[in-house]
Structures are given as structure tokens and as C-alpha cells.
N, C-alpha and C positions, 0 to 999 in steps of 0.2 A: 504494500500500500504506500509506504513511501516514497516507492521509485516514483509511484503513480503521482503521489501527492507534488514532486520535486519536477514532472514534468509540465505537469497544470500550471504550477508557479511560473514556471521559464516561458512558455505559451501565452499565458497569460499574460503576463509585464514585462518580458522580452528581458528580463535582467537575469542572473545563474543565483541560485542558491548562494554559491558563496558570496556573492554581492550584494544578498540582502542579509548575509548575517554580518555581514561588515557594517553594512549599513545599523544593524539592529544594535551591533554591540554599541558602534558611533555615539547614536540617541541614547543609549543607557536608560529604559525605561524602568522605574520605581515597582514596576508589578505588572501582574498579566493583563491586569484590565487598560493600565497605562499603555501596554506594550501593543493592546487590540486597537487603542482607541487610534493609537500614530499609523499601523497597517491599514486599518479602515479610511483614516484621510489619506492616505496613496492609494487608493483603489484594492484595495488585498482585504480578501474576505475569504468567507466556506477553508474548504480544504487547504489553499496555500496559505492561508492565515492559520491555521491548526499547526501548519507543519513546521510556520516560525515560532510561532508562541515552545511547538516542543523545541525545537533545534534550540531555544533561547535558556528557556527552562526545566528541561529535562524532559526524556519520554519518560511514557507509562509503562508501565511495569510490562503490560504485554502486548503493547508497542514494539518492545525487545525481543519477542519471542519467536523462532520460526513458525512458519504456517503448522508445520505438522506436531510441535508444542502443542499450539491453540487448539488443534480439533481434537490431541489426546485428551487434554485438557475440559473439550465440553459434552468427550464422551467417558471420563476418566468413571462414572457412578452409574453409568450404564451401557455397558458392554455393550449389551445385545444388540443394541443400535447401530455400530458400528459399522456391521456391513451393508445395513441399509444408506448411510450418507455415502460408502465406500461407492456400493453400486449406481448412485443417482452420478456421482466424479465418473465412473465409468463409463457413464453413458452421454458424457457430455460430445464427446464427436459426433453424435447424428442429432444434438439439437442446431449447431451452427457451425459456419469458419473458425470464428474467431472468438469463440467465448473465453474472457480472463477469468479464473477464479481469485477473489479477492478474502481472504480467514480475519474473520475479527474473533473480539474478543466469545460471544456468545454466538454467534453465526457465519456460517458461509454466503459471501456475495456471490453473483455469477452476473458478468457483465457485455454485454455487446460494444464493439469499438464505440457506441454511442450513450450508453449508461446503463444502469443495473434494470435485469429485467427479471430475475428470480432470485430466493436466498433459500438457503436449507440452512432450519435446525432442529437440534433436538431437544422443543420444546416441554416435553414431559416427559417423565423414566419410560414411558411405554409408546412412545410417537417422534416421529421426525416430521416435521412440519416444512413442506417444500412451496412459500409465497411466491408467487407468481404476478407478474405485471401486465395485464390485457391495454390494450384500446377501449374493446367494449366486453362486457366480461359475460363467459359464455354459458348456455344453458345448460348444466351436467347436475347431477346428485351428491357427486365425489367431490366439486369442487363447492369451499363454505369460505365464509366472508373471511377477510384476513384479519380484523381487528385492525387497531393502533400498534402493534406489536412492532413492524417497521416503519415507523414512522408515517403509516398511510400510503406509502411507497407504490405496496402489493395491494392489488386488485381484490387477488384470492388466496386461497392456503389448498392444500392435498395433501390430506395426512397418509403418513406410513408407517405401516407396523411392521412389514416382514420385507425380505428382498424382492421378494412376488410384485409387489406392492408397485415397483419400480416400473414394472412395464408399463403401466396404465398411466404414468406420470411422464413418460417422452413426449409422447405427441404435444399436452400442452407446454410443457420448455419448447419444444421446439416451436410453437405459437407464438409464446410469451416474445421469445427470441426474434420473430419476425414482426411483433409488433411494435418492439423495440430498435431495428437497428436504425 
């Protein structure tokens, strides 16, 4: 996610990473909120403003951690699930070209070169919750309202309980995926 974070920046305000931690050290701001308020009047907000404030004042703990940390990590209490996220990553080559997976701290992103169109997690010790991002959200049994859980992001959710489960949840990634890129 940092790389990601570090080429937004440079895209966005055409300056490098290290140019704005130069910059950042220069200003010497008092605190995070100081430190947001001077980003925010040069234009630097969302994600490349996250990734000065940490560059400035330290990451988070699992920030620091490789991807495959974080998903042992949010299957460390329930095994069983394991091969169900395993299986949905497997079968990410016939939802698109180019899907990035992105690991945070409690969930998996899954992204089209244009932005996130599904995340999997393992919402409860007995389900993997795979949110999904439509245009217009389609008429099925299987698929139930996402909640607020991502941020309102996802359309819908497709819970999973076994790796079985897995088939019936391509076709929409690969929707999700198409009405995303």
C-alpha cells in the first residue's frame, strides 16, 4: 500500500516523496493536526496526506507488516477460514487483467487499475465476507446488503463458509471488476 500511497503523491503534485519530507521536516510542524493543516493548504489530502503524516511521525504498527503477517494475523482465531480467502486469491485470474491485491489491517482490498471494486474478510469465526462494488446492484438471494462495514464503498456482501462457496462468488468479482474499471 505504500508503494501505492508514494505513487499517488508523485502523480498527484508532481514532486518525489523525498521532496516533500524535506519539505515536511523544513516546516517542523508542532503535531499531526498542524502537520495536516500545512498539507491541506498545498493541495495534499486522502492517501498522500496519510503517507506524510506517517513518513513524518511514524507508521502503525501494521503498517510495518508484510501482507502475508496481516492475513495470518486476521485468520490467526480461525483457521478454518483460511482456505476459503486462500481460494477467492486463487481465483482472482479469471475475475480480471489486472486486479492488485491491497492486505490491510482487518481486510483484503482487491483493486482494478481504476479503484477498489471488492474486499474479503473474515468477518465472523464462521464466514468470510466477500463486499462487492456494482453500478447497479443485482437481483440474486446470495447477495445481502453490505452495511457500513466498508465504508459504504461495497454495494453488497457474499458470505462464505466453505471453499465450495467460492464458485458461486466469481462470476460477481468478475462483474464487480467490470463495473469498476
Amino acid at each position: 500500500m505504500r508503494e501505492w500511497q508514494v505513487a499517488l503523491l508523485e502523480r498527484a503534485t508532481g514532486h518525489t516523496l523525498a521532496t516533500w519530507n524535506a519539505s515536511v521536516r523544513e516546516a517542523d510542524p508542532a503535531d499531526e493536526a498542524a502537520l495536516r493543516d500545512w498539507l491541506r493548504e498545498r493541495g495534499v489530502t486522502g492517501y498522500a496526506q496519510m503517507l506524510l503524516v506517517h513518513e513524518h511521525f511514524g507508521y502503525p504498527e501494521f503498517f510495518t507488516r508484510t501482507g502475508e503477517e496481516l492475513i495470518e494475523r486476521q485468520y490467526a482465531d480461525r483457521p478454518a477460514l483460511r482456505p476459503v480467502f486462500d481460494a477467492v486469491i486463487a481465483r482472482l485470474p479469471e475475475v480480471g487483467p489486472a486486479v492488485t491485491v491491497q492486505t490491510r489491517k482487518t481486510y483484503v482490498s482487491l483493486l482494478t487499475p481504476r479503484r477498489t471494486f471488492a474486499v474479503v474478510a473474515a468477518d465472523t469465526k464462521s464466514r468470510v465476507d466477500v463486499g462487492l462494488r456494482f453500478a447497479d446492484l443485482p437481483a440474486d438471494d446470495r447477495l445481502l446488503p453490505a452495511g457500513s462495514r466498508w465504508s459504504g464503498a461495497m454495494t453488497a456482501r457474499f458470505p462464505l463458509t466453505d471453499v465450495e462457496d467460492v464458485d458461486e462468488v466469481v462470476g460477481w468479482l468478475r462483474q464487480a471488476y467490470r463495473d469498476n474499471e
